[in-house]
N, C-alpha and C positions, 0 to 999 in steps of 0.2 A: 749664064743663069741670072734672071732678072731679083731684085730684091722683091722680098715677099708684102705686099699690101694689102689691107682691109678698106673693101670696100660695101656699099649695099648690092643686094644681086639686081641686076636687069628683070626686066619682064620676060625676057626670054628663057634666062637661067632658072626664075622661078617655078615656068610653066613644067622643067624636066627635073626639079629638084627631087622629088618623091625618086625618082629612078634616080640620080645621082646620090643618094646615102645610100639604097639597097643595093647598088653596084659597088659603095666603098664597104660593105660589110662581106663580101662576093658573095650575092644575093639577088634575084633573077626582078625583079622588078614588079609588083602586084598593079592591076589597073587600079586606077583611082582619080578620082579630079584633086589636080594639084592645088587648087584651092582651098580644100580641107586644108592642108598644112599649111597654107599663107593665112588662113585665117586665126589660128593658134595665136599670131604675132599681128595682133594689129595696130601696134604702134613702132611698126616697122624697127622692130630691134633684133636683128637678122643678119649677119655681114658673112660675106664670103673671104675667104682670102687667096689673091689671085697672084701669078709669076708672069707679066703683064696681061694679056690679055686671057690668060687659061685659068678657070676657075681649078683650084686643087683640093677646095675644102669649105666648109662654114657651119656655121651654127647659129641658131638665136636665143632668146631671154623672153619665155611666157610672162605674162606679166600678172603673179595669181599674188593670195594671202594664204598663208600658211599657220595653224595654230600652233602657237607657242606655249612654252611651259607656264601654266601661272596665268599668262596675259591676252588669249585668245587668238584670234588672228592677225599675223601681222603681214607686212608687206616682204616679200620675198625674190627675187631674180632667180626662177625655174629654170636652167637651160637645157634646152633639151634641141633635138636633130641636128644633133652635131657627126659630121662625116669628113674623112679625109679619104680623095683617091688611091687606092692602092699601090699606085705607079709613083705617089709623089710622098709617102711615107717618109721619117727621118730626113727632114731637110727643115723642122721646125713649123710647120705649116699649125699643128694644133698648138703651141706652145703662143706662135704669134695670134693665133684667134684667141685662147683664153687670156693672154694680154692685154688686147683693145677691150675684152669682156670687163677682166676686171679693174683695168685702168679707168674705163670711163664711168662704171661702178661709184669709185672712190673720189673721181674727181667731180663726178654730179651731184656727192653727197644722194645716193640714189636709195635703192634696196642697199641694208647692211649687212642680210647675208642672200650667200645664193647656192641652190642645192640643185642636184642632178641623181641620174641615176646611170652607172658606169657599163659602157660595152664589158671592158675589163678592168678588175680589180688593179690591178698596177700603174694603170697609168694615171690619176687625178688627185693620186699624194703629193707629185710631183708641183702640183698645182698649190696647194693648200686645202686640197680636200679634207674631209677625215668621217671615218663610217661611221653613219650617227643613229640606222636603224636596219634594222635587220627584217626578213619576212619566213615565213613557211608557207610550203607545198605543204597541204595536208590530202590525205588519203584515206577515207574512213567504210570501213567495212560495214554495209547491210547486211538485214538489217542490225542496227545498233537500239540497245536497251538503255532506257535512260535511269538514273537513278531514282529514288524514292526522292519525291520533295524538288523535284526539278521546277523549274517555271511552267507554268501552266495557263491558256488563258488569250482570248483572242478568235481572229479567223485566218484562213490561209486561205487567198483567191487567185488563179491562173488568170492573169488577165492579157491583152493583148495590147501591141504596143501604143496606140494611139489613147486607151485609156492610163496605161499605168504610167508614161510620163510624166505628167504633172503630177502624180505623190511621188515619182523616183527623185524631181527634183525638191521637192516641199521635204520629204525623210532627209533627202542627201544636206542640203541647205542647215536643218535643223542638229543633224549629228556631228558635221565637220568641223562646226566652232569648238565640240566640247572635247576632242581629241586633237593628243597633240602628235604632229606630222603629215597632217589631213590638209587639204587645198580646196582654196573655195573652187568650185567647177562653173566656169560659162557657158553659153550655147557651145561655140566650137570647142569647146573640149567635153563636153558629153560629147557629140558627134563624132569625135574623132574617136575617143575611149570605147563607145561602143557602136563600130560602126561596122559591126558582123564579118569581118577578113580574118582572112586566115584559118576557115574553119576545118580544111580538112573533111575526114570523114563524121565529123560534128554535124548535128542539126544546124538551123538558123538558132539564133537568140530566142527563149520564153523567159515571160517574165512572174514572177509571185508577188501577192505583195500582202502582207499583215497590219489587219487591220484590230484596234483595242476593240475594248468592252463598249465603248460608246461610240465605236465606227470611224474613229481619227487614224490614217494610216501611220504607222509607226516601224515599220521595216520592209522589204525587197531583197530581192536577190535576182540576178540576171543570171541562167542559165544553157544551158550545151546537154541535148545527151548524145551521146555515143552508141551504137545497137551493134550486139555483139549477139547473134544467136544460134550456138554451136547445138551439137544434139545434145549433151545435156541439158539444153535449156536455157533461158534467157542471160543474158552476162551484159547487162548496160550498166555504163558509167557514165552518171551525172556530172557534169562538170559547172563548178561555181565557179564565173568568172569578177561575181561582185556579188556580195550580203551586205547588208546596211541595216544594222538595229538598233533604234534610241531608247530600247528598254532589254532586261533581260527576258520578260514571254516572245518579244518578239524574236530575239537571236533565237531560243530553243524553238518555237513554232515554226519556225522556217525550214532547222536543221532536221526537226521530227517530219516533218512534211517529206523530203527528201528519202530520209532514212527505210520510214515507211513503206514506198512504192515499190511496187511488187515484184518490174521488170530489171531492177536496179541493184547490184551486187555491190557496187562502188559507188558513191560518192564524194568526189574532189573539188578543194579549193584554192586553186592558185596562188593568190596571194592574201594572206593572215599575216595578223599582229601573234608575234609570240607568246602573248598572253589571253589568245581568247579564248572563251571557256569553253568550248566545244570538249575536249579531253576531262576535263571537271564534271561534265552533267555524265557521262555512261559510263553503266559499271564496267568495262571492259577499258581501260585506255590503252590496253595493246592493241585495241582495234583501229585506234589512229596512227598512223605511218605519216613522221614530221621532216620533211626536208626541210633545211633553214639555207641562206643564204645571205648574201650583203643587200641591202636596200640600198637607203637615201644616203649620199654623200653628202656634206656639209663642207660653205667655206664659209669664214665669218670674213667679209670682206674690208669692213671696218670697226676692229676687234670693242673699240669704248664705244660706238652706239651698240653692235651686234649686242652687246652682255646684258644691256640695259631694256631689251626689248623682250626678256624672259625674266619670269620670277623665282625666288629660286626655295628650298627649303628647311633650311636653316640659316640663321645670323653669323655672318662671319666676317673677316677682315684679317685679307693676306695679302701680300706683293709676291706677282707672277714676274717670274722672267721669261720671256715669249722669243723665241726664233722664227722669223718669215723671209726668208729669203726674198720669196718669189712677190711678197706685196710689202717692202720694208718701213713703209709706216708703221705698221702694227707689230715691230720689233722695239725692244727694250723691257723697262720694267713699269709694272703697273701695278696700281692697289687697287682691289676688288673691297669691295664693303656693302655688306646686306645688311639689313636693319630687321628687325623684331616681325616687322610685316614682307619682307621678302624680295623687297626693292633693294635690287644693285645698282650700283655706280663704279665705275673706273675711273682712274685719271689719273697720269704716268707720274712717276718718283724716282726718287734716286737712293730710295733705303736698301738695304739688303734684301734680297727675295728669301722665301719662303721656300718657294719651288720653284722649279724650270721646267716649261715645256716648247714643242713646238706649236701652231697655228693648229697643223692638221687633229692634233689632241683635243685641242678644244674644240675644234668642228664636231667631232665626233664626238663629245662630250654635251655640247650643245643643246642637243632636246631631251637629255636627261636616262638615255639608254645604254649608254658606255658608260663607266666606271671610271675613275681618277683614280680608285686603289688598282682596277684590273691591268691599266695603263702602267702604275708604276710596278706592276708587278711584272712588268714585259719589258720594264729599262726607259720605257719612253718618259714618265712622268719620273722626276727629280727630286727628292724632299732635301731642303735643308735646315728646316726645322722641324724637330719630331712633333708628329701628330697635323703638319699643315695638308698632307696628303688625304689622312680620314673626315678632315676637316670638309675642305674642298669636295671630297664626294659625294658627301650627305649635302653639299650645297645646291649641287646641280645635278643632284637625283629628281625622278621623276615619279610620280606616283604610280603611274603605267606604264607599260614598254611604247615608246614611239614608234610609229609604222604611219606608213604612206602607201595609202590602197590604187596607188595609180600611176604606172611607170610613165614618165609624161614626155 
């Protein structure tokens, strides 16, 4: 058995990458030009890791911005297509990739944090991951009655793909600063996010798009129907695979547009923030069916820039004791301190902590959707002064639930 190395992949290797992750998930392979996926990565931050010459595994690092608490968009290390072959499983092959990941992370003073979205829930704690948002499946029964005083106001136009473009990116551009866990989007990754695969007995892609009172577009939605028609009659389901609203008429106009149509029994959408209001506008909210699930992992890879790149929501000043094994720079103890306007600073000490936790806590803590009380209420967060636990969570609370509309 040869030692395990990180290298960049060949041109050859790249050309069958696409089929080498869908074969490590045992997964039959979709066509597609493999340069969609090389284009994701175009500052070649990509390495495989090989047992000499036999590829076993790899991953890369998109290179997006992602809005943060408080601070807008910051720079971020997305990794995503990450696969190990099934035959070389347990021999360290993922352990040594997120390694070179997060070693050269730390040593380039690069992105200070970097988030993913997990095959499985078990394996990227191991790492210093920690779950930092969460999504739902929603399922909403037609039609749905909205309430009295709902948003009202606008237009809803089917348009087709070569016009609604340019406002899907103009809407998407203008709402992703203002939410936090959103990623700015570039040509290859619109392409790739909605590049109509996988659809099954789903239509192609249609698109909607809401336009205001003075013609400016201000929401979308890229949809699927489904045609189901038994002898009782019609039974389609709409399938949202993306909404996008920078106002409230436009979310309810979108949603009422859907609700509406006539052929349609169901309407579904994939991935939501847990907080949107969809369940709030109809008098029925037993008519929504909410699956939730883990979203965005989080790792803060370099814990005293990571803190300092969010804002946070109350003034305070405590000394954390931090365990990381897996990146031990960012072990020992540290004094956090927010000021009046919301600006943290770290910088390590030697006074007694406050509280103890691990890395993976904070990741998950991070964009302001996990709890420091719900944390120490499961053993993981450690108080040793009373009240530095209630303290810390009203810190890095967040005014809305964080979600990331795009598994990347």
């Amino acid at each position: 058995m040869n030692e395990l190395r990180t290298r960049p992949l060949t041109e050859e290797e790249w050309s069958v990458h696409k089929a080498f992750v869908a074969r490590a998930f045992l997964m039959d392979p979709e066509p597609g030009d493999a340069h969609s996926i090389r284009d994701l990565f175009p500052d070649g931050r990509f390495i495989g890791v090989s047992d000499g010459d036999r590829l076993l595994g790899g991953g890369g690092i998109q290179t997006r911005d992602m809005t943060m608490v408080g601070s807008g968009p910051r720079p971020v290390a997305a990794v995503s297509y990450v696969g190990v072959r099934p035959d070389s499983r347990g021999r360290g092959t993922l352990r040594t990739l997120m390694r070179a990941q997060l070693d050269d992370l730390h040593t380039r003073a690069a992105e200070p944090v970097a988030a993913l979205w997990a095959s499985m829930a078990p394996i990227y704690g191991r790492f210093g991951y920690g779950l930092a948002t969460r999504a739902a499946t929603l399922a909403v029964a037609s039609p749905g009655t909205f309430r009295p005083g709902a948003p009202v106001g606008g237009t809803v136009s089917w348009l087709d793909e070569e016009e609604a473009t340019p406002l899907l990116r103009e809407v998407h551009s203008r709402v992703a600063p203002t939410r936090v866990g959103w990623l700015t989007r570039h040509e290859p990754n619109w392409a790739w996010w909605l590049s109509d695969s996988e659809r099954g007995p789903a239509t192609v892609y249609r698109r909607a798009v809401h336009h205001d009172a003075d013609g400016r577009a201000d929401g979308y939605a890229v949809f699927r129907s489904k045609p189901k028609w038994p002898a009782t009659g019609p039974d389609y389901t709409l399938a949202i695979d993306e909404l996008v609203a920078a106002t409230p008429e436009a979310h309810a106009s979108l949603w009422r547009e859907f609700l509406d149509l006539d052929l349609v029994t169901t309407v579904s959408s994939r991935l939501v923030a847990l907080d949107d209001p969809v369940t709030s506008l109809l008098v029925n909210p037993r008519g929504v069916l909410t699956d939730v699930r883990d979203g965005l992992w989080v790792r803060l890879v370099d814990l005293d820039r990571a803190l300092a790149e969010r804002r946070y929501a109350a003034p305070c000043e405590l000394v954390f004791e931090v365990s990381d094994p897996f990146c031990p720079w960012n072990a020992g103890r540290w004094r956090l301190r927010v000021d009046d306007s919301g600006v943290g600073s770290l910088g390590a000490t030697s006074a007694e902590p406050d509280l103890s936790c691990d890395i993976t806590d904070l990741g998950a803590a991070y964009l302001g959707g996990t709890r420091l009380t719900a944390l120490a209420a499961a053993g993981r967060v450690r108080e040793h002064r009373a009240g530095a636990v209630v303290a810390a969570s009203r810190a890095f609370a967040g005014d809305t639930d964080p979600f990331c509309p795009e598994v990347f």
